[in-house]
C-alpha positions in Angstrom: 88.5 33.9 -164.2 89.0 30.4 -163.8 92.7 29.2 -163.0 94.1 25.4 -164.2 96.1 23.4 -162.0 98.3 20.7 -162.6 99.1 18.6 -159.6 101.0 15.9 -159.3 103.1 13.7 -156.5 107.0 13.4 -155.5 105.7 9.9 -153.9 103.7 8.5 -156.9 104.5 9.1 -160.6 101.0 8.3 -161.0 99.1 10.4 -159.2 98.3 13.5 -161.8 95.4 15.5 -161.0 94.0 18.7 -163.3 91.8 21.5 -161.3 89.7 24.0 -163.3 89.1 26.2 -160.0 87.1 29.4 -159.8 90.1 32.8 -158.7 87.5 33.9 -156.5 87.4 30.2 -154.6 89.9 29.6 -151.6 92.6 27.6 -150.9 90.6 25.5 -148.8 88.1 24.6 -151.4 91.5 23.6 -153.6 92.8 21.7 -150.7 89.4 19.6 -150.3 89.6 19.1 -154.6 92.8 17.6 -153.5 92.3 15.5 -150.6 88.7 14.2 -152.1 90.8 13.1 -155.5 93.8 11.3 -153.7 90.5 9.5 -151.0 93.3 11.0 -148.3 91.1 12.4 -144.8 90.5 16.1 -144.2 91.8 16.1 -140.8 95.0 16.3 -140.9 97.2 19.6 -140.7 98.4 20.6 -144.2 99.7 23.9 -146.2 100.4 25.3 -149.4 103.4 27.8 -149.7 103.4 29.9 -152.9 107.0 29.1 -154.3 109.7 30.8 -156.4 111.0 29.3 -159.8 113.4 27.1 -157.8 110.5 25.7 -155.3 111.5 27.8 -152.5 108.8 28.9 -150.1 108.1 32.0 -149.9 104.4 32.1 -148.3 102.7 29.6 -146.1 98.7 29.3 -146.5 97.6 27.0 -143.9 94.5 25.0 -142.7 94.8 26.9 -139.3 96.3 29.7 -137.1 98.6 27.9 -134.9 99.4 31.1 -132.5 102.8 31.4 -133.3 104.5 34.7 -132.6 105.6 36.1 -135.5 105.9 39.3 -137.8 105.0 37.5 -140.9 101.2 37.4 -142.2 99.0 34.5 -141.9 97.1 33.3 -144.5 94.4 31.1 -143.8 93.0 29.0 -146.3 89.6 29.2 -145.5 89.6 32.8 -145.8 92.4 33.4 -148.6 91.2 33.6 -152.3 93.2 32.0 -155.0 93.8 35.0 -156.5 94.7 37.1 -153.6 98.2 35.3 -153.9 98.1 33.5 -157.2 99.1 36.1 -159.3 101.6 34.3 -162.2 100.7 31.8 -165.0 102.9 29.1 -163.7 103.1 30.3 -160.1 104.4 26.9 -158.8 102.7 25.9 -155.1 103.7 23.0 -153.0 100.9 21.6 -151.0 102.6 19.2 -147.9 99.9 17.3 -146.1 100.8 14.9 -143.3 103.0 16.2 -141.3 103.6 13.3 -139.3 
């Protein structure tokens, strides 16, 4: 299956991006598409969070374990397939790069 994904920026009315993506690919592989696309560096800390309808977070994928102590899973975007938590036509997702 091959999912679509519309991207575009709160920053820059612009910037609008369209992915054809693989299910089976990660989110890392989507978060390079991204970063190659908007000529921003890889090496940076970033995340996606799968959101409700209203944009709240309700999972955090990130670029890298960062040892906290909690209960919650961590998803890893180099090991997490799309699909394993894109399950929705529309699923909204929220990529924030740059922390800093």
């Amino acid at each position: 299956m091959v999912y679509k994904f519309f991207v575009g920026s709160e920053e820059s009315e612009n910037f609008k991006l369209e992915i054809l993506i693989d299910a089976a690919d990660t989110f890392m592989r989507l978060r390079n598409t991204i970063l190659d696309a908007a000529g921003y560096s890889k090496d940076q800390m970033d995340s996606f969070f799968i959101c409700d309808e209203d944009w709240n977070n309700e999972k955090e994928i990130t670029y890298m374990d960062m040892g906290t102590d909690s209960d919650e899973d961590i998803w890893l975007m180099e090991d997490t397939p799309l699909e394993e938590l894109v399950e929705d036509e529309g699923q909204k997702l929220k990529f924030v790069f740059d922390y800093m």
